[in-house]
SEPADREN-92309 format. One record per atom (N, C-alpha, C, O): atom name; y negated, z negated, x negated; residue in one letter. Coordinates in steps of 0.05 Angstrom, whole numbers. Atoms other than C-alpha are relative to their C-alpha. Example, Ala and Ser with C-alpha at 12.3 -4.5 7.8 and 13.67 -1.06 7.14 Angstrom:
BEGIN
SITE  atom       y       z       x  rest
SITE     N      24       0     -18     a
SITE    CA      90    -156    -246     a
SITE     C     -24       0     -18     a
SITE     O     -24     -13     -39     a
SITE     N      24       1      16     s
SITE    CA      21    -143    -273     s
SITE     C     -22     -14      15     s
SITE     O     -44     -18       5     s
! end
This chain:
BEGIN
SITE  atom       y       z       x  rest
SITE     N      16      14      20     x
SITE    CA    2162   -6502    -872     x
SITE     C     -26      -9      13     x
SITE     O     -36       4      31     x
SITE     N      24      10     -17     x
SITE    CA    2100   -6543    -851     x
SITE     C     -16       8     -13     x
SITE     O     -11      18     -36     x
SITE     N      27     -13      15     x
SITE    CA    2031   -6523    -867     x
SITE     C     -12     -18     -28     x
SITE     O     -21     -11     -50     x
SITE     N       2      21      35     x
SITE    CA    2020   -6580    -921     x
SITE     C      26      16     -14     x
SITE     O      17      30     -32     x
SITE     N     -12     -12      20     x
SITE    CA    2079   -6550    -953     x
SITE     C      -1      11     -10     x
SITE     O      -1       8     -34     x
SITE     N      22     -34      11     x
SITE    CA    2056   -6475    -956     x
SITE     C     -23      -6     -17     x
SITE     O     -24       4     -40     x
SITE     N      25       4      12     x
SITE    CA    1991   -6498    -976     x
SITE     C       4     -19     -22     x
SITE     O     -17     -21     -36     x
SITE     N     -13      11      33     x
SITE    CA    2021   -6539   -1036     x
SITE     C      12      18     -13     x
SITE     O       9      22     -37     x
SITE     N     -15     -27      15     x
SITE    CA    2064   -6483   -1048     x
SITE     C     -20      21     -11     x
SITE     O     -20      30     -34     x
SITE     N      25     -18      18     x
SITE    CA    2002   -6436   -1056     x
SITE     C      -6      -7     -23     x
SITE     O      -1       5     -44     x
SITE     N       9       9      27     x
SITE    CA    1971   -6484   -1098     x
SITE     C       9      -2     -23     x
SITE     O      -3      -1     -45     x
SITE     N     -12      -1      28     x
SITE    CA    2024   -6487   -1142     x
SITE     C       6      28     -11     x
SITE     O       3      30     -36     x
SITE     N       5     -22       8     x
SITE    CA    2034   -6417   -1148     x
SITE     C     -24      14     -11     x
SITE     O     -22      29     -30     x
SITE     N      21      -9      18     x
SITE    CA    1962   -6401   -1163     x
SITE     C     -11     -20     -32     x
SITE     O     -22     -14     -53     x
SITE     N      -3      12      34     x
SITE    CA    1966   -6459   -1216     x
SITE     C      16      21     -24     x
SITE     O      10      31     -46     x
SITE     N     -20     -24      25     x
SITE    CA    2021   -6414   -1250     x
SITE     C     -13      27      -4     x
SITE     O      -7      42     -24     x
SITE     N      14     -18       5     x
SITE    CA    1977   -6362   -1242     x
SITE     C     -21       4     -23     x
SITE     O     -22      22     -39     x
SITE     N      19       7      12     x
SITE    CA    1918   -6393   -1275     x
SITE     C      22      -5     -34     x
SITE     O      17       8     -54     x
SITE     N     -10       1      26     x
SITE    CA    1967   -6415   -1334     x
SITE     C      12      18     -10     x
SITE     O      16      17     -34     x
SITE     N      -8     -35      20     x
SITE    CA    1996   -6342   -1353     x
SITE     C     -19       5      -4     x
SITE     O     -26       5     -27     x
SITE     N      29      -6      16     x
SITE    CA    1927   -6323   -1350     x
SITE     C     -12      -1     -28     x
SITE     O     -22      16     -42     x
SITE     N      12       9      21     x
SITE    CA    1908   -6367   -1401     x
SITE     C      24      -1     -21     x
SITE     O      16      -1     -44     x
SITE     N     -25     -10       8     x
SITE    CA    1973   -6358   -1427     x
SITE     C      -5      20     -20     x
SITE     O      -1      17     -44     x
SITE     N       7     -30      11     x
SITE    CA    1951   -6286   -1446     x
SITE     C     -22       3      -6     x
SITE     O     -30      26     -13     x
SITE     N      31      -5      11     x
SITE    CA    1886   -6294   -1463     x
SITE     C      10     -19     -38     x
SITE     O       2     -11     -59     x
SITE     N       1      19      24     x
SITE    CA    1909   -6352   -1521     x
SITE     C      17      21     -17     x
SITE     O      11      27     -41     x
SITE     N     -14     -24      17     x
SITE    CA    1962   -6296   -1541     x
SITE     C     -14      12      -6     x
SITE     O     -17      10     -30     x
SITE     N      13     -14      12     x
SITE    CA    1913   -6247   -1544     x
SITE     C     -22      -9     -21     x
SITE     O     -24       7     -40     x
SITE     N      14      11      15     x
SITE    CA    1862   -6287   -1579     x
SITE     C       8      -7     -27     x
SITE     O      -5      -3     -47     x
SITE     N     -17       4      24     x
SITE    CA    1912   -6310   -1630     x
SITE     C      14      26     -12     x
SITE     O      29      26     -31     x
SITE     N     -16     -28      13     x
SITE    CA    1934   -6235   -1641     x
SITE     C      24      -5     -10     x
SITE     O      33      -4     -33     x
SITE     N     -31      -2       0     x
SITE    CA    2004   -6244   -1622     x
SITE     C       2      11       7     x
SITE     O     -18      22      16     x
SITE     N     -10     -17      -2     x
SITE    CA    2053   -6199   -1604     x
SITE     C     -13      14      35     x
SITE     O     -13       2      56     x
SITE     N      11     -13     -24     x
SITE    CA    2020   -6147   -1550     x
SITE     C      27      -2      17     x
SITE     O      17      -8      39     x
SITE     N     -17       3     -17     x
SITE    CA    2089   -6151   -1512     x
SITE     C       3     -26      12     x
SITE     O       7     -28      36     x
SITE     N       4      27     -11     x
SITE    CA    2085   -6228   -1507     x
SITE     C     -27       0      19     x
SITE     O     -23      -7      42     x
SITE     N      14     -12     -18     x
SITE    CA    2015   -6209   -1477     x
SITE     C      -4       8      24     x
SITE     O     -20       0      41     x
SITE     N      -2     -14     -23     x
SITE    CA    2030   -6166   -1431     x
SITE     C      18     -15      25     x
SITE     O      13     -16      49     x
SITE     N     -18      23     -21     x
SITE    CA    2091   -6215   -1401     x
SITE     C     -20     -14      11     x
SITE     O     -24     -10      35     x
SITE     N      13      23     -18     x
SITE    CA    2040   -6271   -1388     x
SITE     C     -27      14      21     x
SITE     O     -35       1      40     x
SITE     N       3     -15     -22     x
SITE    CA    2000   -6222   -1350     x
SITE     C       1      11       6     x
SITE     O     -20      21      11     x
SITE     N     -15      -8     -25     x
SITE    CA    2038   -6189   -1309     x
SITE     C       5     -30      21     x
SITE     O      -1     -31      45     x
SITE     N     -13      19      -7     x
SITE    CA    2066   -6258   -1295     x
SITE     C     -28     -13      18     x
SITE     O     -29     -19      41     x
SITE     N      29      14     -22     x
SITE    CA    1993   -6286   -1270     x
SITE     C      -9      11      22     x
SITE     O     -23      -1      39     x
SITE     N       0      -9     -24     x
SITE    CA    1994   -6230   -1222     x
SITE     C      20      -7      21     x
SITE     O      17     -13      44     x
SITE     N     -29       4     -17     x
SITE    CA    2064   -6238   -1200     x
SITE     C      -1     -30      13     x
SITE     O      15     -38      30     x
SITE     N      -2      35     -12     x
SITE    CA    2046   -6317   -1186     x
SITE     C     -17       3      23     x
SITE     O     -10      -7      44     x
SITE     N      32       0     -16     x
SITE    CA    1976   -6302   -1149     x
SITE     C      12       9      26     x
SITE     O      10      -2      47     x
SITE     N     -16     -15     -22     x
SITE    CA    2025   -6246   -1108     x
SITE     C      10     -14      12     x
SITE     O       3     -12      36     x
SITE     N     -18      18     -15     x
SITE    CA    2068   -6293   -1086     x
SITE     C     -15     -23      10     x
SITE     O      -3     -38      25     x
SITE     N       1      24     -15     x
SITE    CA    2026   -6346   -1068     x
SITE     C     -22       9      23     x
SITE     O     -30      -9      38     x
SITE     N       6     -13     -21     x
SITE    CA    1988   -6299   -1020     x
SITE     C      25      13      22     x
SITE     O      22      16      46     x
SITE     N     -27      -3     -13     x
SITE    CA    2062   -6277    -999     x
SITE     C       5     -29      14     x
SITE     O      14     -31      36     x
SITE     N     -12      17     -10     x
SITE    CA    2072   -6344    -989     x
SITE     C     -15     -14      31     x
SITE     O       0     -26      47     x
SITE     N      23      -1     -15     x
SITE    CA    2006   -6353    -938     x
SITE     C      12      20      28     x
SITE     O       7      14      52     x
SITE     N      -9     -24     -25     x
SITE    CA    2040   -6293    -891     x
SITE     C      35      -8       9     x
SITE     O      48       1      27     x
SITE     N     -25       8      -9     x
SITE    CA    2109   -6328    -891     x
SITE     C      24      25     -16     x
SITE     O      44      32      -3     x
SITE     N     -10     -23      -3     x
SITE    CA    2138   -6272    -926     x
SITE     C      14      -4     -34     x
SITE     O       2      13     -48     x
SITE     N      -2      -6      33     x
SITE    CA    2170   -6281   -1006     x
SITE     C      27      11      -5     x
SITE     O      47      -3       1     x
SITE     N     -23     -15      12     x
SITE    CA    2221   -6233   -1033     x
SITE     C       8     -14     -16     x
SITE     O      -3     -35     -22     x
SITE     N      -8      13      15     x
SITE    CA    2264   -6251   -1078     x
SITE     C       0      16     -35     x
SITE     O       7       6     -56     x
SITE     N      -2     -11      18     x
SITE    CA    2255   -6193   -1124     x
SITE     C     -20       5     -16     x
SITE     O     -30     -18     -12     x
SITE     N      23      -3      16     x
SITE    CA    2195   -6175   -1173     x
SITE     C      -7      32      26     x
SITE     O     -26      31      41     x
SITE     N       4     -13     -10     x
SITE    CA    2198   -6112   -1137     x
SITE     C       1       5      25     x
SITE     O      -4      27      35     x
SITE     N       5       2     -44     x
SITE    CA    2201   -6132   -1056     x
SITE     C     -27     -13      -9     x
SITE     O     -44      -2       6     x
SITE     N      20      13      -1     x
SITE    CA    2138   -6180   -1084     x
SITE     C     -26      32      -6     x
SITE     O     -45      35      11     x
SITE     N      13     -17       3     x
SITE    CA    2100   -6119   -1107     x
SITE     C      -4      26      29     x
SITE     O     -24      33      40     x
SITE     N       7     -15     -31     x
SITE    CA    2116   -6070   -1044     x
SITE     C      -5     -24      20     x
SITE     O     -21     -14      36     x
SITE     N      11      14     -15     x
SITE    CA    2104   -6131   -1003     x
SITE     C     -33       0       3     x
SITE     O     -47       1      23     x
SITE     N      29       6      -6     x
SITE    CA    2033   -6139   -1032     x
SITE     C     -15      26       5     x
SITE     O     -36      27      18     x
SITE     N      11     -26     -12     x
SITE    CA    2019   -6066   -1026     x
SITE     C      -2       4      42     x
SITE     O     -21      12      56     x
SITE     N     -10      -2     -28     x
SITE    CA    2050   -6067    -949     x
SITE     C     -25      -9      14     x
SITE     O     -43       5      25     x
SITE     N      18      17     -13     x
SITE    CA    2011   -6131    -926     x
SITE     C     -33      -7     -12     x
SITE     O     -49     -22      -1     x
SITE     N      23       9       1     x
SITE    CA    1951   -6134    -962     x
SITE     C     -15      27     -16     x
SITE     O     -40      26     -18     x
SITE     N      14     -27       8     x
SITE    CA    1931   -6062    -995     x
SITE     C      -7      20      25     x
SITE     O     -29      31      30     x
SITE     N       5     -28      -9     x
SITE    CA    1943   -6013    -947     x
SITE     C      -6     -17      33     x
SITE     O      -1      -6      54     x
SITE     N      17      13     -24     x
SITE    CA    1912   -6063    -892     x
SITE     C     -31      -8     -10     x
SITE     O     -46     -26      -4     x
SITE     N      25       6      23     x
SITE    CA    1853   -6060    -939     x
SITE     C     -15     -18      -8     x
SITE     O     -39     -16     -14     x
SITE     N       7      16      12     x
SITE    CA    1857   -6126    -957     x
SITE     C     -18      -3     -24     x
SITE     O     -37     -18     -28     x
SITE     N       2       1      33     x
SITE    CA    1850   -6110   -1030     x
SITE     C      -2      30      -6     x
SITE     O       6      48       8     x
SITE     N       4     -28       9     x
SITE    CA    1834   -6051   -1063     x
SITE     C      25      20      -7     x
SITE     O      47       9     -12     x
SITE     N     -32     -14      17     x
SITE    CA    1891   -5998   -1088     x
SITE     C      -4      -5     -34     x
SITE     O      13      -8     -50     x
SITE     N      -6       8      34     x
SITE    CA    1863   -6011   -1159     x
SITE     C      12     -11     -10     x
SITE     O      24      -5     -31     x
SITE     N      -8      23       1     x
SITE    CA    1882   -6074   -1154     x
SITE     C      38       0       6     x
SITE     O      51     -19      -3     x
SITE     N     -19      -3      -7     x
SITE    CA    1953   -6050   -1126     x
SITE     C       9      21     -35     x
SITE     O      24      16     -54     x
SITE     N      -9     -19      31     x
SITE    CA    1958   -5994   -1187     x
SITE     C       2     -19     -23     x
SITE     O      23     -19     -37     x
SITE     N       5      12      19     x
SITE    CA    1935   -6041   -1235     x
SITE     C      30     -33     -10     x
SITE     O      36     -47     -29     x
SITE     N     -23      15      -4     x
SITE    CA    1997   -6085   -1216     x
SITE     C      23       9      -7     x
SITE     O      38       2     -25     x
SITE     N     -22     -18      20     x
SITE    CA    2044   -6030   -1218     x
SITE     C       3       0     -27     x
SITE     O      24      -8     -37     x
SITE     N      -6      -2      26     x
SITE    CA    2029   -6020   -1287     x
SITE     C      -4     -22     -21     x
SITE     O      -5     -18     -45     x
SITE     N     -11      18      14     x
SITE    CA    2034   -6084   -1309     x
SITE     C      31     -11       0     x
SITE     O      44     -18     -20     x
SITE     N     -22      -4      -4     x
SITE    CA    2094   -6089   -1279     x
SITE     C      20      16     -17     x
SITE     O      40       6     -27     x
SITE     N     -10     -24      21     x
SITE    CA    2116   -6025   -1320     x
SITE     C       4     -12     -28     x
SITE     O      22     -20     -43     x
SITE     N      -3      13      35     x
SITE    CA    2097   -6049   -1381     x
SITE     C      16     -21      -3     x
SITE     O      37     -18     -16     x
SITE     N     -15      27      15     x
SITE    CA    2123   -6119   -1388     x
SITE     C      30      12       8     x
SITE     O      47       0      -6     x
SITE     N     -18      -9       2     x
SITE    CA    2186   -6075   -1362     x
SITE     C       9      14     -30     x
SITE     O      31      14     -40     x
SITE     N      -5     -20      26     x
SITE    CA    2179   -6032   -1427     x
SITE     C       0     -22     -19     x
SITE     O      17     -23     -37     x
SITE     N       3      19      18     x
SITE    CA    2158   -6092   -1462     x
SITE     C      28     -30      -9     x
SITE     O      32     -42     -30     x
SITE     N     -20      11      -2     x
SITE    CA    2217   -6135   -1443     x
SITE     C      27       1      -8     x
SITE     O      43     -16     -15     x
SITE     N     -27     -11     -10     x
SITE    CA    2271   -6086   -1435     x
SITE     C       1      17     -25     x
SITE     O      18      15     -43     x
SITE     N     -12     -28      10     x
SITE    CA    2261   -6024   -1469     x
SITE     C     -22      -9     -30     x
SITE     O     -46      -6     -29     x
SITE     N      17      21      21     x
SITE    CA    2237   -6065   -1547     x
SITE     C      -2      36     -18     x
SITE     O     -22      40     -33     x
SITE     N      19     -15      25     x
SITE    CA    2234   -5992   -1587     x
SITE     C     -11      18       8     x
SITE     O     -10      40      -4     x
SITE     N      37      -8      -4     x
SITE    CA    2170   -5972   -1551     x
SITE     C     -23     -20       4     x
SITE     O     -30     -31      25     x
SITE     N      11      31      -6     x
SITE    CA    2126   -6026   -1570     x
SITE     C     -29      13      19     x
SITE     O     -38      35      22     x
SITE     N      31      -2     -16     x
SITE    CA    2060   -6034   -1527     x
SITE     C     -23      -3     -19     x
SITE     O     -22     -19     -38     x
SITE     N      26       3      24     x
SITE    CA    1992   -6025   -1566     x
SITE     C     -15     -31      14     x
SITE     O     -11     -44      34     x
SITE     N      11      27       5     x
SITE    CA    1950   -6082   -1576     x
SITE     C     -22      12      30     x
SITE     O     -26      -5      48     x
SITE     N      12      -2     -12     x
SITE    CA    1903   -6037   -1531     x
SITE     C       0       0      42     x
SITE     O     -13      -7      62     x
SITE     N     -10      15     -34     x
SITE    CA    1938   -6038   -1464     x
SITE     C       5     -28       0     x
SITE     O       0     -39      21     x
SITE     N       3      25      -7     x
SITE    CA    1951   -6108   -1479     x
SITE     C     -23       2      15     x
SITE     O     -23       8      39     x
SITE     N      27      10     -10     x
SITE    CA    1879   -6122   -1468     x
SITE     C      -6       8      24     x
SITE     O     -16     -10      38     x
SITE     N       1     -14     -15     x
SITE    CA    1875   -6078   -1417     x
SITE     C       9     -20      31     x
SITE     O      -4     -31      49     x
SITE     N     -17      21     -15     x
SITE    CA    1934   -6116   -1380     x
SITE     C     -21     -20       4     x
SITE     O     -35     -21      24     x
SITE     N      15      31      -6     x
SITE    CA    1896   -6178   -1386     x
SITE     C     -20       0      13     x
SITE     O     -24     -17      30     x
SITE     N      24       6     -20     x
SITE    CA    1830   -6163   -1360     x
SITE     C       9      14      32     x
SITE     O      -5       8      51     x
SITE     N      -4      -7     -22     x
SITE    CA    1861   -6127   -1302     x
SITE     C      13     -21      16     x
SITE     O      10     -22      40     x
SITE     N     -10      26     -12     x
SITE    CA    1900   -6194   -1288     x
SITE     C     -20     -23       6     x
SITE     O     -14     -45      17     x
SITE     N      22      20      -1     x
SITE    CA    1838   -6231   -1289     x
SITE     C     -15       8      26     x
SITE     O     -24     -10      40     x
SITE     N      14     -15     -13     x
SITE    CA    1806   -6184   -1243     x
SITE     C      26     -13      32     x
SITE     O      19     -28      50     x
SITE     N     -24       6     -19     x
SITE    CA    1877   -6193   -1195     x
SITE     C      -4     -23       9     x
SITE     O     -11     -23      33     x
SITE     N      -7      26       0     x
SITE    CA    1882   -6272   -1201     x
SITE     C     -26      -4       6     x
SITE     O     -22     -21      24     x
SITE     N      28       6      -8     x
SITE    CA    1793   -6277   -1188     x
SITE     C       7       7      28     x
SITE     O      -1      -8      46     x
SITE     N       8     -22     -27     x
SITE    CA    1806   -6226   -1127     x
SITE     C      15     -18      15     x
SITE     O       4     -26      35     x
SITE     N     -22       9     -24     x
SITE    CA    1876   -6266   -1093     x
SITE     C     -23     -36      -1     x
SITE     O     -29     -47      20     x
SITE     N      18      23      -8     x
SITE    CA    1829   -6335   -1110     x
SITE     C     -19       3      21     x
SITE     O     -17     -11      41     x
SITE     N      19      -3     -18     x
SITE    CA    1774   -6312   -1073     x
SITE     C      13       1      23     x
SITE     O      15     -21      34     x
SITE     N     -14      -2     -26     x
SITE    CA    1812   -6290   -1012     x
SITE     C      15     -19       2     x
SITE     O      23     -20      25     x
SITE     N     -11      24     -19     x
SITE    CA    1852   -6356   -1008     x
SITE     C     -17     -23       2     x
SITE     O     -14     -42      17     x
SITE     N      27      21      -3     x
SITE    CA    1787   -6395   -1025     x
SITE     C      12     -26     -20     x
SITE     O       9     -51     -16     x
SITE     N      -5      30      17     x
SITE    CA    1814   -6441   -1076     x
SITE     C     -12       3     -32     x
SITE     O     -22      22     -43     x
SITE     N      14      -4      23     x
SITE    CA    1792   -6462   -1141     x
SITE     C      14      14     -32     x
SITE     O      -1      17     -51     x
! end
């Protein structure tokens, strides 16, 4: 792949980033379902992940090679904090519980939770690829 391509590919990946974001902020704002919530961010991490995966040449194909990936190459090379790695995990988790497993619903309070930790995620992978 050429470097204009990657670097369109980022961009569009941190676009999808930026739109779960806001995604989950309009859910939460509108006090809709905390599981719809929690999907759109997780999902603004999982975009941001991958378009820093995509920067190292490296994208799984699974939710879960993208997450030990970003731990591999960019946590425990102390790119990024482990917060920021935990804080993934358990979005991850959740929109699993939230998805999958429907009779334990998620409180409205980890929603929120979710969301500013995805904000915090998607600010942190912007900064380090320098885009807007």
């Amino acid at each position: 792949m050429k470097d204009e391509e990657i670097t369109s590919l980022i961009k569009y990946r941190m676009e999808q980033a930026q739109t779960a974001l806001d995604d989950a902020d309009f859910l939460l704002n509108g006090e809709r379902s905390p599981q719809s919530v929690v999907n759109r961010a997780y999902y603004a991490m999982f975009y941001a992940a991958l378009a820093l995966l995509q920067k190292e040449g490296k994208v799984p194909s699974k939710h879960t090679g993208v997450i030990s990936l970003f731990d591999t190459e960019f946590v425990q090379k102390d790119t990024f904090p482990k917060e920021l790695s935990k804080n993934f995990h358990k979005a991850f988790e959740l929109r699993q519980v939230a998805d999958y497993k429907t009779f334990k619903p998620i409180s409205i309070e980890k929603a929120k939770e979710t969301v500013s930790n995805a904000k915090q995620f998607v600010k942190s992978v912007k900064g380090f690829l320098n885009v807007a």
